[in-house]
DRENDO-1510 file (C-alpha; in Angstrom, 1 decimal, always signed):
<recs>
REC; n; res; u; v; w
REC; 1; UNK; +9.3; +51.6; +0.5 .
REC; 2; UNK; +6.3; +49.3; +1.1 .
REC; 3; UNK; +3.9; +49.1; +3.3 .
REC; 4; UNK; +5.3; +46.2; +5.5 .
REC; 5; UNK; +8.6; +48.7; +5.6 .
REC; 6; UNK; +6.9; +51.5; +6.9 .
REC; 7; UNK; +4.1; +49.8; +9.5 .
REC; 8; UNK; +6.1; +47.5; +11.5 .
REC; 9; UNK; +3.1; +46.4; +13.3 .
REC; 10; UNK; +1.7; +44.8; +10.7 .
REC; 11; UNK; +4.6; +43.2; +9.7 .
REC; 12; UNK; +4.9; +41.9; +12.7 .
REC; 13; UNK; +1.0; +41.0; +12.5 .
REC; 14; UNK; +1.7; +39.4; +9.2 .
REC; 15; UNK; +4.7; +37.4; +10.4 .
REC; 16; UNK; +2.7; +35.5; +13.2 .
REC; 17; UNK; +0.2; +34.6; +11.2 .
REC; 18; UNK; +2.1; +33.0; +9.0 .
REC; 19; UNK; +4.3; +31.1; +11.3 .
REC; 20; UNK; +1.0; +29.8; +12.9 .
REC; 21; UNK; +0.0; +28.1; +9.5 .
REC; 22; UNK; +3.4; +27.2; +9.0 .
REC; 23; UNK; +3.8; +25.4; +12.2 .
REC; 24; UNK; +0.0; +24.0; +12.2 .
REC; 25; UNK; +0.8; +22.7; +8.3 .
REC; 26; UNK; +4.2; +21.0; +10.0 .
REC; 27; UNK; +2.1; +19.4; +12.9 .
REC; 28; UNK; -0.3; +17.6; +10.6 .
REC; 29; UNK; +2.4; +15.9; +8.6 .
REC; 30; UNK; +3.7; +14.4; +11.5 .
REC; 31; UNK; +1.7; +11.6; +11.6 .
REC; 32; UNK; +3.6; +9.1; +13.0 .
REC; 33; UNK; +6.8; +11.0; +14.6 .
REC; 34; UNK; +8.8; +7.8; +16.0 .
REC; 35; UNK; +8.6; +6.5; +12.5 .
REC; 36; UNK; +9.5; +9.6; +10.6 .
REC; 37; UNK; +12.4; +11.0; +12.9 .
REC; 38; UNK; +14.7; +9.1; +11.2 .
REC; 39; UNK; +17.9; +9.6; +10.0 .
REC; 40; UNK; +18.6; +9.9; +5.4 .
REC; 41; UNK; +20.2; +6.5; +4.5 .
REC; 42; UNK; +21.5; +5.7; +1.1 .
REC; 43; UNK; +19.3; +3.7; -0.8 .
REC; 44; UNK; +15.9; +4.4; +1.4 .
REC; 45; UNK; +12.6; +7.2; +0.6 .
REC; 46; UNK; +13.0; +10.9; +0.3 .
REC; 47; UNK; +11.6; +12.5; +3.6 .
REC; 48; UNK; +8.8; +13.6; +1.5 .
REC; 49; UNK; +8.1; +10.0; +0.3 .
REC; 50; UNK; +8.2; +8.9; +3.2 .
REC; 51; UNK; +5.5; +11.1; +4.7 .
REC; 52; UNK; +3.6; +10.9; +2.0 .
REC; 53; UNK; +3.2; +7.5; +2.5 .
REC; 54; UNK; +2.8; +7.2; +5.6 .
REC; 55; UNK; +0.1; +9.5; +5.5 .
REC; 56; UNK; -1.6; +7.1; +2.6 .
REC; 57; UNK; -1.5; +4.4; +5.3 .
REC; 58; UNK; -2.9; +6.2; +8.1 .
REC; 59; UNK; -5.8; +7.5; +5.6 .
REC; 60; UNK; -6.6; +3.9; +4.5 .
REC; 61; UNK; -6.2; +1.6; +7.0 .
REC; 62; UNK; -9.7; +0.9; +7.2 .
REC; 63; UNK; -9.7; -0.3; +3.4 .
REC; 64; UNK; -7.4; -2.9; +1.3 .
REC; 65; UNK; -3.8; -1.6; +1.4 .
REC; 66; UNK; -1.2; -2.6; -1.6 .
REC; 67; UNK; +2.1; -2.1; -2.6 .
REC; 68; UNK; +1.6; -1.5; -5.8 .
REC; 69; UNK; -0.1; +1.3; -5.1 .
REC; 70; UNK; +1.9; +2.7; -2.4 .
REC; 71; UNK; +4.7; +2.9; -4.7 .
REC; 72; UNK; +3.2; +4.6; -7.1 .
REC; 73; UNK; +2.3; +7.3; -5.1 .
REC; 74; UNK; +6.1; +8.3; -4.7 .
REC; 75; UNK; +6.6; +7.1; -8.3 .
REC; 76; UNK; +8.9; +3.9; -7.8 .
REC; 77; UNK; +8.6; +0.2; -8.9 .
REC; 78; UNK; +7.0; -2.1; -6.2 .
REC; 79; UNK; +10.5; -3.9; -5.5 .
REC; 80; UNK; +13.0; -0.9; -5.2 .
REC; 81; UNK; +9.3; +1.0; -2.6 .
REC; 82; UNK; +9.4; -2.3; -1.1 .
REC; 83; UNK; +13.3; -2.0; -0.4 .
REC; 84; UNK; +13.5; +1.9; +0.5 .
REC; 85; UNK; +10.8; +1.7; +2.7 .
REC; 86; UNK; +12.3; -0.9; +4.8 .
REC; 87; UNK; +15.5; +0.7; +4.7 .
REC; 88; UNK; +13.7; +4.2; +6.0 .
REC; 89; UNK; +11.3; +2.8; +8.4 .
REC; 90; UNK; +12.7; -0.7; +9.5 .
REC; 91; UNK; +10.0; -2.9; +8.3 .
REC; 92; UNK; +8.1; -3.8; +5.2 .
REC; 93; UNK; +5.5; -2.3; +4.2 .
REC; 94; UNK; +2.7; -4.6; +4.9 .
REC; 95; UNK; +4.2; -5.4; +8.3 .
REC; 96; UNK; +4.3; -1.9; +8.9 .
REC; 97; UNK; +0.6; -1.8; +7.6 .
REC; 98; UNK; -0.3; -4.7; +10.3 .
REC; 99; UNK; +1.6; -2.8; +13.4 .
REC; 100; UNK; -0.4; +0.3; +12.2 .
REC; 101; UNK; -3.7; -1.7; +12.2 .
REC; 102; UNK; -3.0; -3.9; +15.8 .
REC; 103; UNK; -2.0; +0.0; +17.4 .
REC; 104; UNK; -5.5; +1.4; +15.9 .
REC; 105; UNK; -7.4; -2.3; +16.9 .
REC; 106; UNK; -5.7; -1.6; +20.5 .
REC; 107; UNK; -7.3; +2.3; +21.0 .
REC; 108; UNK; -10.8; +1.3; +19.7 .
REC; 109; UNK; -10.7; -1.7; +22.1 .
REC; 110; UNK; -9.5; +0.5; +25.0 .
REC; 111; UNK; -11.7; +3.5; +23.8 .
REC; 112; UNK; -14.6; +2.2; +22.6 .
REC; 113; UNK; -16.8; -0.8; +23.5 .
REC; 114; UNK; -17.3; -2.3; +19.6 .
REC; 115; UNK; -17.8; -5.8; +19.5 .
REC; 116; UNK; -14.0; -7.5; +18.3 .
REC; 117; UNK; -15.6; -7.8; +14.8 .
REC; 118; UNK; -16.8; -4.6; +14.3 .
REC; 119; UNK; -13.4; -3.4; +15.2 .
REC; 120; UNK; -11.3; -5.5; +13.0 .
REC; 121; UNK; -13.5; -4.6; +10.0 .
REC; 122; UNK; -13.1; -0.8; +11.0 .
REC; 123; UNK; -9.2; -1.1; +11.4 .
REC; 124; UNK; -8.6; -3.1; +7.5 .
REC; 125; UNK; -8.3; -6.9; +8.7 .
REC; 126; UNK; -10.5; -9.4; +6.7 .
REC; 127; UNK; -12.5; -10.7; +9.7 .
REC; 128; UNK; -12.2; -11.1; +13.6 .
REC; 129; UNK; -10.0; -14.3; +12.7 .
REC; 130; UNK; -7.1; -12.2; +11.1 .
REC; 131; UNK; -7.3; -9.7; +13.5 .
REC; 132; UNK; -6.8; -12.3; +16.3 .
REC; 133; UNK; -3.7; -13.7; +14.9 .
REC; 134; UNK; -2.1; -11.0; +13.3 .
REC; 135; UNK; -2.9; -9.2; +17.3 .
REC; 136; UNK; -1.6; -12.8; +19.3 .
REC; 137; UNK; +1.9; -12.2; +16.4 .
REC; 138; UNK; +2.6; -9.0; +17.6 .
REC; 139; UNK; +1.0; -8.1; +20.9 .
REC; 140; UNK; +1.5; -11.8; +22.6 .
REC; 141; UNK; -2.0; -12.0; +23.4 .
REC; 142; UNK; -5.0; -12.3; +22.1 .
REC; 143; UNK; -7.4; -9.2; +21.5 .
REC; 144; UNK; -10.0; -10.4; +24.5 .
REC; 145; UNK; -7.7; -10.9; +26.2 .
REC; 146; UNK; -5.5; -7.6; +26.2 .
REC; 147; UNK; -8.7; -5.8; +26.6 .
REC; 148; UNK; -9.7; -7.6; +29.9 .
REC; 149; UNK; -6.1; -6.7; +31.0 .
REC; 150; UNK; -6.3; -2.8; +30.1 .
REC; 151; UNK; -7.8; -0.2; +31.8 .
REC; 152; UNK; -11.9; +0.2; +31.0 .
REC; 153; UNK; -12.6; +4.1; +30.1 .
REC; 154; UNK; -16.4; +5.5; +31.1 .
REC; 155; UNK; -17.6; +8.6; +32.4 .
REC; 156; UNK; -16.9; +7.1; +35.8 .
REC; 157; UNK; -13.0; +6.9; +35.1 .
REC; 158; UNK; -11.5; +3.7; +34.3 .
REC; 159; UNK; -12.1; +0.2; +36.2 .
REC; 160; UNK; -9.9; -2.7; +36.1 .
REC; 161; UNK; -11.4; -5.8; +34.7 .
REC; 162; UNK; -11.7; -8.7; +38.2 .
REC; 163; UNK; -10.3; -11.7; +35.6 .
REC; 164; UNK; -6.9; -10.1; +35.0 .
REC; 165; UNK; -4.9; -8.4; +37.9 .
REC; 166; UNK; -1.2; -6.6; +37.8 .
REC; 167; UNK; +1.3; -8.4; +40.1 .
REC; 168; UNK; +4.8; -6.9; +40.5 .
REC; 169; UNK; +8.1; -8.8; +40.1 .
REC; 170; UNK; +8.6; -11.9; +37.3 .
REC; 171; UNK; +6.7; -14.6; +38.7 .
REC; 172; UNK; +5.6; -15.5; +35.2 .
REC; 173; UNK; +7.8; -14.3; +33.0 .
REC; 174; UNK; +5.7; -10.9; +31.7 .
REC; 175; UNK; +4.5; -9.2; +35.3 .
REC; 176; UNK; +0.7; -10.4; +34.7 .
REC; 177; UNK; -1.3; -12.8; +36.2 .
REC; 178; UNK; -4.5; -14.5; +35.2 .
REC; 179; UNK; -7.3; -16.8; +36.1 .
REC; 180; UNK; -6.7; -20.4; +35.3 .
REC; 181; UNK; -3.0; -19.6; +33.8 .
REC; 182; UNK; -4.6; -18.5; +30.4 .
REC; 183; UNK; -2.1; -16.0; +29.4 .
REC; 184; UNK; +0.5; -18.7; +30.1 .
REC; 185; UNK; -1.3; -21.1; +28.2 .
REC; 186; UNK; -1.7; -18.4; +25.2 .
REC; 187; UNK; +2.1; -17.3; +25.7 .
REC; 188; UNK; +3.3; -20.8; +25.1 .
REC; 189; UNK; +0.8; -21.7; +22.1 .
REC; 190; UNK; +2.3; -18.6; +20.2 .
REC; 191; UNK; +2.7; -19.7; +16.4 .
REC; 192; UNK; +4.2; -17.6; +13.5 .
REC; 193; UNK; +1.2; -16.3; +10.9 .
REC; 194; UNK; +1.3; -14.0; +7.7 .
REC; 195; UNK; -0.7; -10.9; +9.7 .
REC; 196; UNK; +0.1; -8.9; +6.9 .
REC; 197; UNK; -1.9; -9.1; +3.3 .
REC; 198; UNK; -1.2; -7.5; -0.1 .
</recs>
């Protein structure tokens, strides 16, 4: 008999513990759980590709991103990582890479109060330039602009900015209003850009 057999108690002791690393371990791999909740399709990344990779992204966002050198961190050539990973996740990797970046640009504009430029170079984009565009691709606005229309976070609780106000119902098309119909004016100038670089 051993010792767990004979002292249940500890066992027990024993057993908690090890769930709790267990299920702390489990939590910090999910890094991005819409993205990684998805179901195995033929031809796409092992789960454990695809977590690894994803964590790679969400470590380096902040510097120059390649495909070349996510795939070979799960040991593939660029064109069949390139393929799996769109496969798994839905997008390619470098568009994935931009999303990642706009979300990240969008919580340090709504949690911090950095300067635009400082923020782009903290989240991976080139300058204040490729953040705007890439931002205006897939947000629909530009990055001044969204952050006039969110809510301002102090120590007093957030504050609404006085340019941009909510109205209710589709009066233009997206639910807000703004001084001097700029949103409108930026809606309707959308273009197509490359947000996302290699």
């Amino acid at each position: 008999m051993t010792f767990f057999d004979t002292n249940r108690e500890a066992a027990w002791c024993c057993l908690r513990d090890a769930s709790t690393l267990l299920g702390s371990e489990s939590e910090e791999s999910d890094i991005d759980p819409p993205a990684l909740q998805c179901t195995f399709r033929s031809g796409g990344l092992a789960v454990w590709q695809a977590k690894r990779v994803v964590a790679h992204i969400e470590a380096n966002l902040g510097s120059k991103l390649g495909i070349r050198e996510m795939a070979h961190l799960v040991a593939l050539s660029t064109s069949h990582f390139s393929r799996a990973f769109k496969q798994t996740l839905g997008s390619s990797p470098m568009a994935y890479v931009a999303v990642r970046r706009v979300e990240r640009a969008k919580l340090m504009m709504a949690s911090t109060g950095q300067r635009l430029t400082d923020i782009a170079l903290a989240c991976g984009f080139a300058d204040q330039s490729h953040l705007n565009r890439c931002f205006r691709h897939i947000v629909g606005v530009s990055p001044g602009l969204w952050r006039r229309m969110s809510p301002i976070r102090d120590s007093q609780g957030p504050r609404y900015s006085r340019n941009v106000t909510l109205i209710q119902g589709p009066a233009n098309g997206s639910g807000l209003s703004s001084q001097g119909g700029e949103l409108d004016r930026l809606a309707s100038s959308r273009t197509s850009c490359k947000c996302a670089t290699s």
